[in-house]
C-alpha positions as CSV (number, residue, x, y, z in Angstrom):
1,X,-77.8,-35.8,0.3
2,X,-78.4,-36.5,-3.4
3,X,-75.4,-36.1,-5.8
4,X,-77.2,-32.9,-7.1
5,X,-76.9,-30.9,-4.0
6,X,-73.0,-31.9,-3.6
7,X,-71.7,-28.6,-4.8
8,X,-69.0,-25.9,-3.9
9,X,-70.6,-23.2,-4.8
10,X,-73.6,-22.2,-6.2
11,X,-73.7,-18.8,-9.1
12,X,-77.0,-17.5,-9.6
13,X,-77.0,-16.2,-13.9
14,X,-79.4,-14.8,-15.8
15,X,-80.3,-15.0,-19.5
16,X,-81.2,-11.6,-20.7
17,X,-82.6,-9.8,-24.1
18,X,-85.5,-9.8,-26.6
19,X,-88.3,-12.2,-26.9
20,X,-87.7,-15.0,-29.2
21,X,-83.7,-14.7,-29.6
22,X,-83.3,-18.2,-28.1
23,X,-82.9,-17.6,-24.6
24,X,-85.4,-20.4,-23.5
25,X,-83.8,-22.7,-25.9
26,X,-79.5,-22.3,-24.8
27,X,-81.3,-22.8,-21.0
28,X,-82.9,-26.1,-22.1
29,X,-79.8,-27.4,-24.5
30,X,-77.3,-26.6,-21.5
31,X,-79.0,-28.1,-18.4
32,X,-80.9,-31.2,-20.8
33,X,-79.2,-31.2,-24.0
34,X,-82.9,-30.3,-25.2
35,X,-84.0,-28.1,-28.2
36,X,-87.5,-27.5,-29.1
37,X,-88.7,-25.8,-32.3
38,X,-91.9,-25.2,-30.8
39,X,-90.8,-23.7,-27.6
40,X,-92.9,-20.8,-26.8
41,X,-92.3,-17.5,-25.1
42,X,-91.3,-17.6,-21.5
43,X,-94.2,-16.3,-19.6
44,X,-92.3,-15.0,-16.5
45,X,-89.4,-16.2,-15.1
46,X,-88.5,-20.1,-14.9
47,X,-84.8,-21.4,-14.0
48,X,-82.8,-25.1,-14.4
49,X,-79.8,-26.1,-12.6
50,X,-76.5,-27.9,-13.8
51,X,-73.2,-28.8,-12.2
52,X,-69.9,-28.3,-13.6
53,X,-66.5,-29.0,-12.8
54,X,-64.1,-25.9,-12.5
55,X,-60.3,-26.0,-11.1
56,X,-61.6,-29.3,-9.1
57,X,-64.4,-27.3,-7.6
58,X,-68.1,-28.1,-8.5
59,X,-69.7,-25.5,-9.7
60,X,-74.0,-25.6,-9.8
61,X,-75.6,-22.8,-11.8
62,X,-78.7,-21.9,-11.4
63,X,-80.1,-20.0,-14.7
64,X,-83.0,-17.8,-15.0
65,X,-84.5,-17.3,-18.1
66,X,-86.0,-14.0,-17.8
67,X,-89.3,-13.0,-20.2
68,X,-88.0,-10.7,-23.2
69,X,-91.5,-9.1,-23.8
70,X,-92.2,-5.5,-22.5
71,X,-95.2,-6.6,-20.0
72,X,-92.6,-8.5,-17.7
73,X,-90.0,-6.2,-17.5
74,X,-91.3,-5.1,-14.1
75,X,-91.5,-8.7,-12.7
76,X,-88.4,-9.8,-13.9
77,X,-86.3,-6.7,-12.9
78,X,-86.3,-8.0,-9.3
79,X,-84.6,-11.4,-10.6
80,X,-81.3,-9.8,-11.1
81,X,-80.6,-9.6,-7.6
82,X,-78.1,-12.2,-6.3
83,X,-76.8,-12.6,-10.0
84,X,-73.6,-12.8,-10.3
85,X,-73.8,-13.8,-14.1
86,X,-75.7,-12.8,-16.8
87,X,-75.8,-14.1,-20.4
88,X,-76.8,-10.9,-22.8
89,X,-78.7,-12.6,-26.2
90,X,-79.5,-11.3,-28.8
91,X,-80.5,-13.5,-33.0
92,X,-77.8,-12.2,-35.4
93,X,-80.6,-12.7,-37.9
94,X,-82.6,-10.1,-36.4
95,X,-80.8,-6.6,-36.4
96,X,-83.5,-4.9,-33.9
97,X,-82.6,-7.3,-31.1
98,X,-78.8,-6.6,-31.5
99,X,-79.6,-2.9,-31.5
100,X,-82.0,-3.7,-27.9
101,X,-78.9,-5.0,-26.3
102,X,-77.6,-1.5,-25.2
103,X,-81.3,-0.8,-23.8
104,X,-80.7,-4.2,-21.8
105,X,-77.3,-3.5,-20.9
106,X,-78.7,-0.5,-19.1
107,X,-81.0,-2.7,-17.5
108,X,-79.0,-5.1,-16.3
109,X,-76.3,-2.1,-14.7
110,X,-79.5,0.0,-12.9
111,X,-80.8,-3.5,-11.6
112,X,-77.6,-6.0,-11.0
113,X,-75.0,-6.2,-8.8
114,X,-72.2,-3.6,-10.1
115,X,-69.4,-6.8,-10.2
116,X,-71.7,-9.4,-12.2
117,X,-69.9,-11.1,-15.2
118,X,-71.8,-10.5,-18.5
119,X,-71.1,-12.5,-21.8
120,X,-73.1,-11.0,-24.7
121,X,-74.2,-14.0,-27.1
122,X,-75.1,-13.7,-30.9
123,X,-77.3,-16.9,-30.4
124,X,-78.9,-18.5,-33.6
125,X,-75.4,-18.6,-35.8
126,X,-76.8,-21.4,-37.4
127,X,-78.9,-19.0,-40.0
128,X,-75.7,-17.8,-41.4
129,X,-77.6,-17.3,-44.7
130,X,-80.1,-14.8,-42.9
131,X,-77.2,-12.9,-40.7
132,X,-77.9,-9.4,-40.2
133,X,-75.3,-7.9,-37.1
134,X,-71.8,-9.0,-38.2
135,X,-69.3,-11.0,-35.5
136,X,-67.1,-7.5,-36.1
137,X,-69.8,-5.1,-35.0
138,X,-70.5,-7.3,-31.8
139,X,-67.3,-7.8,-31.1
140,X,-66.7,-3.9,-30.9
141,X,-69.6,-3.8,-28.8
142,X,-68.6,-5.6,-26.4
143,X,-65.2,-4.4,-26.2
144,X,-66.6,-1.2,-25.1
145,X,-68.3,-2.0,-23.0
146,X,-66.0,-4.4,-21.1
147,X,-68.3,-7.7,-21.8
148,X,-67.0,-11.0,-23.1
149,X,-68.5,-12.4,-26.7
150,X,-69.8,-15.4,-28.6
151,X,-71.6,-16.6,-31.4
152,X,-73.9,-19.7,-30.1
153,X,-76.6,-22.0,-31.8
154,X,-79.0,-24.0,-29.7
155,X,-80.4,-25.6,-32.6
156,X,-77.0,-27.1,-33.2
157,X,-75.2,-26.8,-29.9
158,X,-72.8,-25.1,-31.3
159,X,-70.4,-22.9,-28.6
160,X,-73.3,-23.7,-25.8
161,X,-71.5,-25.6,-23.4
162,X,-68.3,-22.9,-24.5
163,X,-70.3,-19.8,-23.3
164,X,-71.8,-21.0,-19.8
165,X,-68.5,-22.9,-18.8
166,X,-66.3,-19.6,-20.0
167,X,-68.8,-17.6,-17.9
168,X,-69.2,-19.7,-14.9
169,X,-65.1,-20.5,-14.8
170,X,-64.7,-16.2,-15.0
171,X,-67.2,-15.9,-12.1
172,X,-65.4,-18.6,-10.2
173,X,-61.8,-17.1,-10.9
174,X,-63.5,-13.5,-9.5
175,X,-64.6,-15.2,-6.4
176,X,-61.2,-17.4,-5.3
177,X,-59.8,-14.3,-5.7
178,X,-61.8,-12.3,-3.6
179,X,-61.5,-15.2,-1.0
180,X,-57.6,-14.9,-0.8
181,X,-57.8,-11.2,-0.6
182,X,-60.1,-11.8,2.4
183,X,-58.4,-14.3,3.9
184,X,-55.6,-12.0,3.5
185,X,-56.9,-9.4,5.5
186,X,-58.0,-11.9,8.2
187,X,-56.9,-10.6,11.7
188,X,-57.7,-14.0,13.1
189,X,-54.8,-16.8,12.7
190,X,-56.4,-19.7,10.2
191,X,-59.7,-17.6,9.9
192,X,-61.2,-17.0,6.4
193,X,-63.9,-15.5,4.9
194,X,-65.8,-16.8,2.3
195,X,-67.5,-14.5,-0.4
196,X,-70.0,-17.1,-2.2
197,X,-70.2,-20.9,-0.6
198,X,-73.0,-23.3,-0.1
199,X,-74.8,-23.2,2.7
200,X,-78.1,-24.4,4.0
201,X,-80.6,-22.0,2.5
202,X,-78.5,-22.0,-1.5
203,X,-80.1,-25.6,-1.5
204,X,-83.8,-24.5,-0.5
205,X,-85.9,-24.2,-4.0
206,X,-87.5,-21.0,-2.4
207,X,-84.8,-18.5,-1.5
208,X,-85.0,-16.7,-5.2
209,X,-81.2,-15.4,-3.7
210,X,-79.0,-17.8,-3.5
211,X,-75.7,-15.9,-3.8
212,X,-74.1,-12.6,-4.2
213,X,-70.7,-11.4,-5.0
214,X,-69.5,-9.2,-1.9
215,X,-67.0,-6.3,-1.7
């Protein structure tokens, strides 16, 4: 077994909101430390992996980078199942995709699993000369609506590696829990049952579902 497929467990997240916001770009930067300039639009769906360490557990996410444009919004709607994370961009130079995020929220509730973890992400701070949704009016906005919030900038890393390790450790937290509560209510002396774990079929590169947060 290579030292990539030594994990604990294995969170599915998705990257979510309007074309050209940088979504490609924080995928690339976190799992490569990569940036392109000339990245084009993601045509589709295309995922990268990357482990992490979190409470001495190691943690692999696997992150889809779902296509923003209108035409793929039927393909990509069947990605969200088995997420139990999902990153909600939108460019706080460009006021329109801030104002899509509530059509994406929607989305992202009609399609995901009810628990997933979202973290909306003003991405781009870099352009603070050309900023156009304030960090107050986001903030708001995700206080309503029960989400987490950053400001990121793949072109500088800036808050990258903050926003997918605050996300994934969140995710993690949810699921120890849920194990103890299930262990808990274990009839079986010393039995346990485990919520999200790696098994067999997380490590095989074409089961699009590798986990899902249980009741």
């Amino acid at each position: 077994m290579s030292k990539d497929d030594e994990y604990d467990y294995l969170f599915k997240v998705v990257l979510i909101g309007d074309s050209g916001v940088g979504k490609s770009n924080l995928l690339s930067r976190f799992t490569r430390n990569e940036f392109s300039l000339e990245s084009k639009s993601t045509i589709g769906v295309e995922f990268a992996t990357r482990s992490i360490e979190v409470d001495e557990k190691t943690i692999k996410a696997q992150i889809w980078d779902t296509a923003g444009q209108e035409r793929y919004r039927a393909i990509t709607s069947a990605y969200y199942r088995g997420a139990v994370g999902a990153l909600l961009v939108y460019d706080i130079a460009k006021h329109l995709t801030y104002e899509n995020v509530e059509r994406w929220l929607k989305e992202l509730r009609d399609h995901a699993d009810t628990n997933i973890v979202i973290m909306l992400v003003g991405n781009k701070s870099d352009l603070r000369h050309l900023r156009a949704v304030t960090t107050e009016e986001a903030k708001a906005f995700s206080e309503r609506n029960s989400l987490s919030f950053i400001e990121t900038s793949a072109l500088d890393s800036t808050n990258v590696e903050t926003a997918f390790t605050n996300i994934l450790t969140e995710i993690h937290h949810i699921v120890s829990q849920r194990q103890l509560e299930n262990e808990d209510r274990e009839d079986v002396p010393g039995g346990s049952s485990i919520v999200i774990d790696k098994t067999d079929d997380m490590s095989s590169t074409n089961k699009p579902n590798p986990c899902q947060m249980c009741g």
